[in-house]
C-alpha positions as CSV (number, residue, x, y, z in Angstrom):
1,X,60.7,47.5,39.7
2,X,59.4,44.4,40.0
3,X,57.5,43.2,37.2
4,X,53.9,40.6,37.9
5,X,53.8,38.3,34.2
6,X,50.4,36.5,34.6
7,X,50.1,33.4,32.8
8,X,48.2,33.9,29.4
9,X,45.7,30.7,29.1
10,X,44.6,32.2,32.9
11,X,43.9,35.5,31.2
12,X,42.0,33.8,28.3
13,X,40.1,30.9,30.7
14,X,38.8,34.1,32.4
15,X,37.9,36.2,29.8
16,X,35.9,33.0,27.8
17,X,34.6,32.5,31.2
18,X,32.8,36.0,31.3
19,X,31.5,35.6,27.7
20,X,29.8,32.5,28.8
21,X,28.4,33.6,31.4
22,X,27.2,36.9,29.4
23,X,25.9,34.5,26.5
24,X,23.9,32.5,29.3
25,X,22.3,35.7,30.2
26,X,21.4,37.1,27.5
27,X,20.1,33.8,26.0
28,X,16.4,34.0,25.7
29,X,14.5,30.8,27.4
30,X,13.7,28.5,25.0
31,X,11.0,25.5,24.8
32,X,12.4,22.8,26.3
33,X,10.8,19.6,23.8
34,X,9.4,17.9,27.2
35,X,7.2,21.2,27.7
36,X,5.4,20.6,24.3
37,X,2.8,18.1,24.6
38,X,3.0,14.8,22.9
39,X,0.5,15.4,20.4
40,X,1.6,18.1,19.4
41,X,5.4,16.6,18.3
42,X,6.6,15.7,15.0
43,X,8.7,13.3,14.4
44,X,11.3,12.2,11.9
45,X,11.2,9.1,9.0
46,X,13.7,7.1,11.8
47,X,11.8,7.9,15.1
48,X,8.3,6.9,13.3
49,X,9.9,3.5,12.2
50,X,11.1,2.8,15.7
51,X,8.1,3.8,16.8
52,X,6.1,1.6,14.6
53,X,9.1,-1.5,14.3
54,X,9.8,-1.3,10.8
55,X,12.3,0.0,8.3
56,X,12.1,3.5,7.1
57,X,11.8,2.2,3.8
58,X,8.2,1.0,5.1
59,X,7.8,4.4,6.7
60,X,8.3,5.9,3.2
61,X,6.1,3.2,1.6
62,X,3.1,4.1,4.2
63,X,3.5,7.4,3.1
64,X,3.2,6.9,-0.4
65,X,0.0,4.5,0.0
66,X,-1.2,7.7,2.1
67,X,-1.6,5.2,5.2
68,X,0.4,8.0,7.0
69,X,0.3,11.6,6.8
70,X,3.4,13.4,6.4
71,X,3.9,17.2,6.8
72,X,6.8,19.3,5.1
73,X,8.5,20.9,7.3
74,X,11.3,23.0,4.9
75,X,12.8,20.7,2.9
76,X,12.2,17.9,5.7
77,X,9.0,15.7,6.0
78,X,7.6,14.8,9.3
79,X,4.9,13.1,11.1
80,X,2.6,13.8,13.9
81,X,2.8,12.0,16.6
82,X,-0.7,12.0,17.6
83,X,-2.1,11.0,13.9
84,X,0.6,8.1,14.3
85,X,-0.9,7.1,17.7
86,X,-4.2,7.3,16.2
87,X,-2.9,4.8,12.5
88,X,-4.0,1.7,12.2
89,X,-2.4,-0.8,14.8
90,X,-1.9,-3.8,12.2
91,X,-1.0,-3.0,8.8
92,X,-0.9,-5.5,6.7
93,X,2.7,-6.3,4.8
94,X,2.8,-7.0,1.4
């Protein structure tokens, strides 16, 4: 009686690579971000300072003068985009 050993990370590769392909599957299709509209994105304290050229200290400073308009998002603020593209152009630094 012969006896067929087959190797045991083939056996594993195989079975991880049915999961995945189940997961993928069974994965409801999601938003992609470049289907949202750009008005209609929010983004964080670092994107709106590289956005604008400043430090995220004059992000948070902006904010505070209420020369942006932040929205809580959970425990995280953000800012939407379209309000940014619409801020003053030139603000003046102190």
């Amino acid at each position: 009686m012969k006896h067929t050993f087959l190797n045991p990370y083939e056996v594993i590769f195989e079975k991880l690579q049915s999961i995945e392909s189940t997961l993928v599957d069974l994965k409801p299709q999601s938003i992609s971000q470049s289907s949202i509209p750009p008005e209609e994105k929010f983004l964080d304290v670092k994107q709106t300072a590289e956005l604008f050229g400043v430090s995220t200290v004059s992000i948070w400073a902006w904010e505070k003068a209420q020369i942006l308009k932040s929205y809580r998002i959970g425990n995280l603020k953000r800012f939407k985009y379209s309000e940014l593209l619409e801020s003053p152009k030139l603000i003046n630094r102190r």
